[in-house]
N, C-alpha and C positions, 0 to 999 in steps of 0.2 A: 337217831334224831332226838329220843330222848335226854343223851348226853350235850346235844348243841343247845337244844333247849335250856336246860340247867345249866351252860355255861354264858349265853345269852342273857339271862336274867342278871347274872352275877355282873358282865360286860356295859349290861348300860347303865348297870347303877352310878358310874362316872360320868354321865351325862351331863352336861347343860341341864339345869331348871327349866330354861327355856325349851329344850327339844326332850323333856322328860315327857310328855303329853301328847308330843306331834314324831319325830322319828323313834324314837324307843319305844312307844306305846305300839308304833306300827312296825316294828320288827316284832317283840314281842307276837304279838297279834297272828303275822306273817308264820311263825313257828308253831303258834298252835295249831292255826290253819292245815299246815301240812302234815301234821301229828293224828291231824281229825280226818285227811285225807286217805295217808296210809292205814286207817284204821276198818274205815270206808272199806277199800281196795284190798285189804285183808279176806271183810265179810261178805265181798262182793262176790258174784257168780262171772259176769262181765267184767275183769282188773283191767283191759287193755287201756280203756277210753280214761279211766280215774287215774292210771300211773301217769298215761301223759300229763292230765292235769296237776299232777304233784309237779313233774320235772317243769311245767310252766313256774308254778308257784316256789321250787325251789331255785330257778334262775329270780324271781324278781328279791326270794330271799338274801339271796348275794349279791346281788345289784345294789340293795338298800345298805349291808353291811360293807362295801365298799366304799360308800358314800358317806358311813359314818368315819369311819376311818380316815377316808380322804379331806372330808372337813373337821378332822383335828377330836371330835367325840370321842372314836374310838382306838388306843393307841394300837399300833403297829403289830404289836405282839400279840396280842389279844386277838385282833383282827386274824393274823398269821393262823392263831390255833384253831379259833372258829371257822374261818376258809377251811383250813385241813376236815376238820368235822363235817360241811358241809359239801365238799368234794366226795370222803366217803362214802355219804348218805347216796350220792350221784352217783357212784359206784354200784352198790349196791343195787340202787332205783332201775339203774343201766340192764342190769344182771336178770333186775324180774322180770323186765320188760321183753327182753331175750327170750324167759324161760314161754310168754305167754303168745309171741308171736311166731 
């Protein structure tokens, strides 16, 4: 997550002015959130309830990064690499969620 993070930041610096404050401030946002989640669900004794809440918050991470993409913000490629990144994470998220249940 780390790595989508830092490729996010770099991704909407191509932003519109206009949505540098309103969708790129809330992806951004969106990615710490989940950063603070897993972090959470790391030190936590109960993981089950906090993963699900990550895999909530990383679907609407990708919903929003669709959206930018799809309205022209974020080009194609960019998008393409950050999806893969964010698919990973879902992998991975997939995986603990496995180990806990």
């Amino acid at each position: 997550m780390y790595d989508a993070i830092n490729y996010i930041y770099i991704a909407v610096r191509q932003f519109p002015k206009s949505e540098k404050f309103c969708l790129a401030a809330e992806i951004k946002s969106q990615a710490i959130k989940i950063i603070r989640l897993i972090i959470a669900a790391n030190k936590s004794r109960s993981k089950f309830v906090k993963l699900y809440e990550i895999d909530v918050e990383l679907e609407i991470l990708k919903l929003q990064t669709r959206m930018a993409m799809d309205l022209k913000f974020l080009p194609f490629n960019k998008y393409e690499i950050l999806s893969r990144q964010l698919v990973e994470v879902g992998k991975m998220l997939g995986g603990w969620i496995k180990c806990q249940g």
